[in-house]
C-alpha positions in Angstrom: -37.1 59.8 58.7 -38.5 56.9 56.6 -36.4 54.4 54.6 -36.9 51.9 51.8 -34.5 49.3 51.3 -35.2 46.0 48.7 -33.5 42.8 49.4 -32.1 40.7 46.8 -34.6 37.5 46.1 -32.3 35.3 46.6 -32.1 36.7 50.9 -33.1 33.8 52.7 -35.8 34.8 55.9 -33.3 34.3 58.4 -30.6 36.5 56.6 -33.7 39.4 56.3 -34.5 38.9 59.4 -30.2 40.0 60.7 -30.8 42.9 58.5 -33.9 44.2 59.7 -32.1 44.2 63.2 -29.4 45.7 61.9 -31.5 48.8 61.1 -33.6 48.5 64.3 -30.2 49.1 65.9 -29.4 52.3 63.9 -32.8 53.7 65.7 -35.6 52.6 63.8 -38.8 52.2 65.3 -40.4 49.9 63.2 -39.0 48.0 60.2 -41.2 45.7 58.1 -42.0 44.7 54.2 -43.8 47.8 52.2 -46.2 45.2 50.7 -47.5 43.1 53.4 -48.4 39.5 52.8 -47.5 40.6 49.0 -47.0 36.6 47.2 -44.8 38.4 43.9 -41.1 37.5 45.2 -40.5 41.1 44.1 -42.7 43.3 46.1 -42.1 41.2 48.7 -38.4 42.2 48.9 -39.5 45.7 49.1 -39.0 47.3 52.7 -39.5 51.0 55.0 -37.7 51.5 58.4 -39.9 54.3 59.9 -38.4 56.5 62.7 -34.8 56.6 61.9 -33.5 59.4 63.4 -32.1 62.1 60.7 -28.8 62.4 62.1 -28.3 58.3 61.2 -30.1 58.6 58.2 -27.1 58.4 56.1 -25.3 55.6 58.1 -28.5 53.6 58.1 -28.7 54.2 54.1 -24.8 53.9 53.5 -24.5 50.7 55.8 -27.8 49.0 54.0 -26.0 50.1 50.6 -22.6 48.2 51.6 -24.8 44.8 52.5 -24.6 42.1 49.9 -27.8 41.0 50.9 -29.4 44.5 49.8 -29.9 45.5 46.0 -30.6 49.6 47.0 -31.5 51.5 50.1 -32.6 55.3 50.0 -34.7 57.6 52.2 -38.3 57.8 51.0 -38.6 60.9 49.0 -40.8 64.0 50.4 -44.6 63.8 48.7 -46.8 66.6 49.2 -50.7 66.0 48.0 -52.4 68.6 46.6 -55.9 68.8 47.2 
């Protein structure tokens, strides 16, 4: 299951960087900014945790929800494309 979580702007790098392994140990494969290399302080506070395993989705998204260093966390929404 995918993840997006936004930091509050004020997070300083080392305090994102606790986070992030904070969700790496709930089972996420990979965790890293939405917007890569994004310079607007907002976008850049944008994250996804890929691979986090369903039956820890809701911790993962409850525990980034209780963090004072997160504004909102929620699992990515389903998109189909229609061709």
């Amino acid at each position: 299951m995918r993840l997006e979580f936004k930091f509050r702007e004020a997070t300083p790098p080392e305090r994102r960087k606790e986070v992030v392994e904070q969700v790496a140990k709930l089972g996420a494969t990979s965790v890293e900014p939405l917007f890569p290399g994004e310079q607007d302080p907002e976008l850049a506070s944008l994250y996804k945790a890929e691979g986090v395993p369903d039956e820890r989705a809701d911790e993962a998204v409850s525990a980034l929800g209780r963090h004072e260093a997160i504004e909102f966390a929620e699992p990515t929404p389903e998109r189909k494309l229609i061709a």
